[in-house]
C-alpha positions as CSV (number, residue, x, y, z in Angstrom):
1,X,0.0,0.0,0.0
2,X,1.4,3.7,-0.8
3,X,-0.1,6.4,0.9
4,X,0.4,9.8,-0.9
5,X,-0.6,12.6,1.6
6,X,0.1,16.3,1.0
7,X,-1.2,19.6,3.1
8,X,-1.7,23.0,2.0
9,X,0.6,25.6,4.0
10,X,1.6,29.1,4.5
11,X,5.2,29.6,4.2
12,X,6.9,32.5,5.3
13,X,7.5,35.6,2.7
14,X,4.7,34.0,0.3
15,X,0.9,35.2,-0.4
16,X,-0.5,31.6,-1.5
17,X,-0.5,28.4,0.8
18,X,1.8,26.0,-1.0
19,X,1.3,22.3,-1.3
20,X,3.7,20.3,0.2
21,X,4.4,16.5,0.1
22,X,4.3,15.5,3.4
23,X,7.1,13.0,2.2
24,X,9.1,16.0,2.5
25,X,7.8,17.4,5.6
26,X,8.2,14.3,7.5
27,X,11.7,13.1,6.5
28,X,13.5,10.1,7.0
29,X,15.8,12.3,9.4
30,X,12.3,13.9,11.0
31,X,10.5,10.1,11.5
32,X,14.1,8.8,12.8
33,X,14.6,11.3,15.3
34,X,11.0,11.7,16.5
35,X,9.4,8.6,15.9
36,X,9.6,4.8,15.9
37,X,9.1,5.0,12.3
38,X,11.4,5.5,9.1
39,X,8.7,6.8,6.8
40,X,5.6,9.1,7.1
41,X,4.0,6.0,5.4
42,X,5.5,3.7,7.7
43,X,3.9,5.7,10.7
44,X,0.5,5.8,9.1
45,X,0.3,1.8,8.6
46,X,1.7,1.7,12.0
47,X,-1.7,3.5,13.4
48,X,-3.8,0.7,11.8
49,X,-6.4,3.5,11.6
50,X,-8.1,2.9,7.9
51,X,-5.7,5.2,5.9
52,X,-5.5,4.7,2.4
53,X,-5.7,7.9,1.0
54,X,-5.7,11.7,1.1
55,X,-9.6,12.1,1.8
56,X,-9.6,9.0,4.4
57,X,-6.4,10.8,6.5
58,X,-8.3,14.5,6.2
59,X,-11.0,13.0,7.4
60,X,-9.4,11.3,10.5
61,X,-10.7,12.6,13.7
62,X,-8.1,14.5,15.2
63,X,-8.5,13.2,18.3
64,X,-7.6,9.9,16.5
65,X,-4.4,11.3,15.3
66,X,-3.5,12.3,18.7
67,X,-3.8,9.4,20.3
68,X,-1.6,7.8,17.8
69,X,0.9,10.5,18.0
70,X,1.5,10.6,22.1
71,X,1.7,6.3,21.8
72,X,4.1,6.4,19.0
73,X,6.0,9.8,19.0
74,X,7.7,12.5,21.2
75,X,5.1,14.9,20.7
76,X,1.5,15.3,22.7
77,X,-0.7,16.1,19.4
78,X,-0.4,16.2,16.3
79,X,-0.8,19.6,15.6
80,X,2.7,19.4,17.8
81,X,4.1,16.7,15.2
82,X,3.0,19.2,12.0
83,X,4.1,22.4,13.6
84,X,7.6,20.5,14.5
85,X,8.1,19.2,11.0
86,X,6.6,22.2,9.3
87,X,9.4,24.5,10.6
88,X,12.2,22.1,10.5
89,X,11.1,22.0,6.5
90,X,10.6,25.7,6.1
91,X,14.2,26.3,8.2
92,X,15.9,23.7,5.7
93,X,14.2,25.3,2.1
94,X,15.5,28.2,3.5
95,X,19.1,27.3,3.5
């Protein structure tokens, strides 16, 4: 199964959201460091929540994700996880 998720976000010194891959966001580094997981993928199967595409993980109650996130993460939500991995991306396209 392959599980292509992306998200629409405001980046710093730009007008328009811009849609990112959350391959990108949530790095093998990112998962490695902050997770039990290698791949965002990985971490999504690992939920066994019924994820098998972009409409079925936006329409994943949050408090779903959450509870996922605190068992299998360092972070307490996953607004925590996005907001993490968002600015860690955003620091790194910056470079």
């Amino acid at each position: 199964m392959s599980i292509k998720i992306t998200g629409f976000y405001q980046l710093p010194h730009q007008t328009m959201p811009e849609l990112v891959d959350f391959d990108d966001v949530f790095n093998t580094s990112f998962m490695r460091k902050y997770t039990h997981f290698r791949t965002f993928e990985k971490f999504l199967q690992g939920s066994h929540l019924k994820i098998e595409s972009q409409k079925d993980f936006e329409a994943l109650p949050e408090e779903k994700m959450d509870a996922w996130v605190r068992k299998s993460t360092k972070f307490s939500s996953w607004q925590e996880m996005l907001d993490t991995a968002t600015d860690k991306y955003v620091m790194h396209k910056n470079l």
